[in-house]
N, C-alpha and C positions, 0 to 999 in steps of 0.2 A: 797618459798614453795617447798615443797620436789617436784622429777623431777616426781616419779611415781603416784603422785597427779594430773597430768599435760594431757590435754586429748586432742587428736586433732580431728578433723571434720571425718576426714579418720576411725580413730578408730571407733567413736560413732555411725556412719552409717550403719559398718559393724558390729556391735554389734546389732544395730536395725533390719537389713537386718533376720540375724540369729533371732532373735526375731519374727517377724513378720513369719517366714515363720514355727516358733509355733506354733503361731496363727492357721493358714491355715489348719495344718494337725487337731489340735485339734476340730478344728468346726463342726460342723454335717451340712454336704452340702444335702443330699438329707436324706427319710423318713427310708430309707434301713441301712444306718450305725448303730453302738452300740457304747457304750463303747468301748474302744478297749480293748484287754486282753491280756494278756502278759506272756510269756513265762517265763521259770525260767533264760533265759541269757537274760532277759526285751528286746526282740523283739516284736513288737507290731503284734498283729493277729485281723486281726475284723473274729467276732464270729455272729450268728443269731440273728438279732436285737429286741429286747424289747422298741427299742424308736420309737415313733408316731411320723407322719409327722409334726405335728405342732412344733415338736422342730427342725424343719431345721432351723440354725442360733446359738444354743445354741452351748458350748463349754463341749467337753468331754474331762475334764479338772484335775483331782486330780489324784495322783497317790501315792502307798507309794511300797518303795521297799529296800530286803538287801542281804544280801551274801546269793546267790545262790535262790533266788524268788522275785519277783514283781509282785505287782497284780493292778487294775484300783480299786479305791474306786468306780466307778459307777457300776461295777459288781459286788460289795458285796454290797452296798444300792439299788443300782435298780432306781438310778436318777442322773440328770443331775447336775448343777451349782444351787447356787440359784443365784436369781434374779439382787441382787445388781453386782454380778461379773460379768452379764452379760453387765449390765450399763459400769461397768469400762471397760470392752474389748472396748465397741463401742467409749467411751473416749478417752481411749487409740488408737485407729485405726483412729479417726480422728485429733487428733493432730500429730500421723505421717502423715497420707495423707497429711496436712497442710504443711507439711515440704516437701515429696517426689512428691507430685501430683500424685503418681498411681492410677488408677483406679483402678485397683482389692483391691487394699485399703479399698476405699471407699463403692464396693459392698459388702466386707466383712462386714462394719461395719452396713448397708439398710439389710444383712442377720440378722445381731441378732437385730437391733433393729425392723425389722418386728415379728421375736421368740417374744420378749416382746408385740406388740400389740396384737399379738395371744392367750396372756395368760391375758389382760386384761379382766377384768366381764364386759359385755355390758348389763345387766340389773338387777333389783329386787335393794336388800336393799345394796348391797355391790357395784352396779356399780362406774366404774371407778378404782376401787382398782385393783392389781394386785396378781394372785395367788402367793402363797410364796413358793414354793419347797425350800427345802422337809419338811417345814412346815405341809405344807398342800398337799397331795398326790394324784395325778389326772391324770384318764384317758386320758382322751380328754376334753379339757376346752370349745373348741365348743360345743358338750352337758351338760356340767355345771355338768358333774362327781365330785365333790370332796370327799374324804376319807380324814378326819382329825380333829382337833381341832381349828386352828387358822390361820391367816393371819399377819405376823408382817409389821410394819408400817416402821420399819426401814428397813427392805428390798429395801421397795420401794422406799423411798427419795436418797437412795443412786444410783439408776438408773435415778434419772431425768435428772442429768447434761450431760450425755451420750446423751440423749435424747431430750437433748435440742440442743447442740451442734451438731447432727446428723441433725435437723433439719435446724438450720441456716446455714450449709454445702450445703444440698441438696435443701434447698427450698421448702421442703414438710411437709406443717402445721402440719399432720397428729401424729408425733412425738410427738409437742411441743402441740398440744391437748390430746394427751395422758396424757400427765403430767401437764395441765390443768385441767383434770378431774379426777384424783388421787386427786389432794393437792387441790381441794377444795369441796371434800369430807373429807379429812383429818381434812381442817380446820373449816368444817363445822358440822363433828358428831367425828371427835378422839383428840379433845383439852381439856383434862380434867378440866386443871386447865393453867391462861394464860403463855404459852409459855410453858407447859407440856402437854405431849399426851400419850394418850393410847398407848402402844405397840400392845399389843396383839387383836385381832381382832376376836369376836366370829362369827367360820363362820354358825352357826345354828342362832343366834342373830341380829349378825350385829353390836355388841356395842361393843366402845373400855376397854379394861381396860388397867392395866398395868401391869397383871400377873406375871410372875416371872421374868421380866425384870427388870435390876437394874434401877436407875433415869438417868444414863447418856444416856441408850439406848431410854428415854422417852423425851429428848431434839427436836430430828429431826433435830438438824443443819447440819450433814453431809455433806461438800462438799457445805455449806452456801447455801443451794436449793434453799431456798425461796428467796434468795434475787436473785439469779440468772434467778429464775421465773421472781420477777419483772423486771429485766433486758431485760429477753428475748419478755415480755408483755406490759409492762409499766401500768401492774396493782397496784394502791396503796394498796393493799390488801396484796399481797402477802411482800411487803416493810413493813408493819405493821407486821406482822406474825414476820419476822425476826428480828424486834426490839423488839417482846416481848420473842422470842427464846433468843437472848443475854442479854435481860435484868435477864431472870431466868439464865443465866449462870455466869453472874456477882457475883451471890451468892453462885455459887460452884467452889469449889477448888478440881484441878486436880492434880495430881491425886489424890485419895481415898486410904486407906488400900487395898483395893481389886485391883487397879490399877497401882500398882507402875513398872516402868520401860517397862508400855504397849504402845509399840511404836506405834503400829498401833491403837488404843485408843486415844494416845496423835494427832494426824491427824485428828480424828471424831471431836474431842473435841476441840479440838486449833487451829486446821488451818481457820477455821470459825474465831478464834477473828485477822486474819490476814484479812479476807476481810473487818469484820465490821470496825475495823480500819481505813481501811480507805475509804468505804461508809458512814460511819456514822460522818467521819472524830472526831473521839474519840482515842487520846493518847496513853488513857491508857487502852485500851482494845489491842494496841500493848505490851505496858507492861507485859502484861498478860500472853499474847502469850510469850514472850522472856521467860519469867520466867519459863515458863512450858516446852519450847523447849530448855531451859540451864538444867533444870533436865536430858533431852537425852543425855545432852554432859558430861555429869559427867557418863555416864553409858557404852559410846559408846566403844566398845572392839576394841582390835588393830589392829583387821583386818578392825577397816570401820564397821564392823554389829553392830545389836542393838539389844537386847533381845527380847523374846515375851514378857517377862513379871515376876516378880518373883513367880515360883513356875511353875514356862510352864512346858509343857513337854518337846520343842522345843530346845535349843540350842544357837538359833538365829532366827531372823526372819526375812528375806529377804523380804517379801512387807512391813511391816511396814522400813527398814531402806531404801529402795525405796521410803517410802514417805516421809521418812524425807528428803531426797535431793530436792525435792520439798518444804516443809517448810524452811528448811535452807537457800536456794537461795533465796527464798523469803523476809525473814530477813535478810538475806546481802543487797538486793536491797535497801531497806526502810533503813538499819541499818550503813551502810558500816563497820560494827564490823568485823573482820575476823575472829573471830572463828567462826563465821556458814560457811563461806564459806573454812575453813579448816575442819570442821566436814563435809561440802557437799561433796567435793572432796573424803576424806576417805572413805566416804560410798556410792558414785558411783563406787572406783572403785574396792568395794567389790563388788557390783552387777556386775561390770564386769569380773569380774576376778570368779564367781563359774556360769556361763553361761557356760551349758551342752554343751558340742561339740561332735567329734563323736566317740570318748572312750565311752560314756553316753552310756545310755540305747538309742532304739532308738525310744522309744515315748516320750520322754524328750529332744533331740538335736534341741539346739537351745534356750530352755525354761532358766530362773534365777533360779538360784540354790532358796528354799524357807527355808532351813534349813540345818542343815551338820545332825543332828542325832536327834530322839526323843527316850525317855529313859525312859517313865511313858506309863504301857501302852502296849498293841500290836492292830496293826491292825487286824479284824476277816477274816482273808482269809485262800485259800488253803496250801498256802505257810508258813506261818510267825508265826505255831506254835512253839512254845517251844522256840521265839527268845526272846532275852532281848530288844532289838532295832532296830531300821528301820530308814531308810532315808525317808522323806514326801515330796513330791512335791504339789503347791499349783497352778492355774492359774494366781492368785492376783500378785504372785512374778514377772509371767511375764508383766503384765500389768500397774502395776507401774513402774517395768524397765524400760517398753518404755516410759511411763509419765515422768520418770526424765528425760530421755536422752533425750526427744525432748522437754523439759524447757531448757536445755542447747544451743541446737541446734537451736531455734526458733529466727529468728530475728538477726542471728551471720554469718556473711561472709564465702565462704565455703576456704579461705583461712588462717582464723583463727588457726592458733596453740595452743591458750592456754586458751583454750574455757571456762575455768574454775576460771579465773583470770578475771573478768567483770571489 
């Protein structure tokens, strides 16, 4: 294996360190912060806040910037994260905790997963669901303001695991009841047809359809929820659900015309047939998955990245090839084949190697680079008229960075050199 493939404990730490401490500046700790806004040499200035107390926890998190302006996407939309990224932060924050035992760790991760019970509906036709910004655009969720059309359902499955994990961490039901009473309300009024669901969620109704959501967003396997549910439950319920999720995915083939070379797509979609695999103890639902994550490897560019997708506007897309180092490893484990773990390695240490340092802008240092350039398109801000291109910053990039590196890290002696060589 090539040497600069090659990652030691020492490195991935300090990679994580600077990551983490991302995190911290990005999160909204009290009701007073904003978005932050940013100067034309991207200094970050907090400006007079438009965010309500109830989002203390959430991440003011997107950014797009290029020669000579940067601006915060939350000052030019006027909202926060949606929901699922909020899930993956608290993921991500306690699989490091699990690794480092900090407690400011772990209060970080009790801050946004309290944001998300804040935003759940506690009564009428939609309780237990969770509001979907910027779906759905709300004052204050305490008085049951909403401005909008809809609630997606994919939002919210992809916050569970955060939230379950945050749970069995802390010991505090309160969590893994949340996401008890989401997904079976889910399974109980947004299951259209078995193992397809509504996406779209009429919030004057209450009723699911599937709006202009494609069929893959109408799956819900995300992050294999429900079998995770059952896991964290020991409800047969939720085990049923996920065997009729995989059963309707057996009969789709990944990608589609609309989805070729969607790395982050191919993670919603595939890394689910890596758990049913082997819960279900079914072969060839590992089959599936290889096949789908050898498509990645015919795609992977020579720096380690992986595309958004053909036709992106993107470049590259650094959360989805963060999640592929998670899938990869994963298939090296089960596989012992060494191309996933020659594809993992490449596109770890792309993720490490475009981690903003302190050249960066400095409401970026520290964060995963989420693309080198986007080129279809200008962002609508003060700055970024009349440009051809922009650099994008995403919070996901950071959040799966840390997800892979502490798949690495997990369960690996801190004397280890060659962390990547299992």
């Amino acid at each position: 294996m090539d040497e600069k493939h090659i990652f030691t404990w020492q490195e991935l730490m300090d990679s994580l360190n600077r990551a983490l401490e991302w995190v911290f500046q990005a999160q909204i700790t009290t009701g007073r912060e904003t978005a932050w806004k940013l100067d034309t040499q991207g200094q970050r200035r907090w400006v007079a806040s438009p965010v309500q107390p109830y989002q203390v926890g959430d991440l003011l998190a997107e950014c797009n910037w290029g020669d000579g302006w940067a601006e915060s996407t939350q000052e030019v939309h006027r909202h926060t994260s949606t929901i699922w990224h909020a899930g993956q932060v608290i993921l991500a924050l306690i699989r490091a905790y699990r690794i480092t035992h900090q407690p400011e760790i772990l209060h970080r991760a009790r801050l946004t997963g309290d944001y998300l019970l804040r935003i759940q509906i506690s009564e009428g036709s939609m309780c237990g669901l969770f509001y979907t910004v910027p779906y759905v655009q709300l004052d204050d969720p305490g008085k049951s303001i909403v401005r909008g059309e809809k609630l997606a359902l994919s939002d919210m499955v992809e916050s569970f695991l955060g939230l379950l994990e945050l749970s069995a961490c802390t010991g505090k039901v309160k969590y893994r009841q949340a996401v008890v009473a989401c997904a079976d309300w889910i399974l109980t009024h947004g299951e259209i047809e078995p193992g397809f669901y509504g996406h779209d969620i009429d919030v004057s109704s209450g009723r699911a359809n599937q709006g202009k959501a494609n069929a893959w967003q109408c799956l819900l396997i995300d992050d294999a929820c429900f079998y995770e549910l059952y896991r964290a439950t020991g409800d047969e319920r939720y085990l049923e659900a996920f065997r009729r999720q995989i059963a309707r995915r057996r009969t789709m083939s990944w990608p589609d015309e609309e989805n070729r070379g969607n790395s982050r797509g191919t993670f919603w979609q595939s890394w689910p047939l890596i758990v049913a695999a082997q819960a279900l103890r079914d072969p060839s639902l590992l089959d599936q998955a290889q096949h789908d994550y050898d498509g990645l490897l015919d795609i992977q560019l020579p720096d380690g990245a992986l595309p958004q997708g053909e036709g992106g506007p993107c470049d590259c897309d650094g959360a989805g090839t963060a999640m592929a180092v998670l899938a990869w490893t994963q298939l090296y484990e089960l596989t012992k084949e060494e191309r996933y773990i020659e594809a993992a390695s490449r596109a770890l240490r792309f993720v490490l190697d475009n981690q903003y340092g302190p050249e960066g802008p400095d409401a970026m240092r520290g964060a995963y680079r989420f693309c080198h350039r986007v080129t279809m398109g200008e962002p609508k801000g003060p700055f970024s008229k009349g440009r051809t291109h922009y650099f994008g910053h995403r919070d996901i990039a950071v959040t799966f960075g840390i997800s892979a590196i502490c798949e690495l890290l997990t369960n690996r002696p801190q004397s280890s050199q060659h962390l990547i060589t299992l």
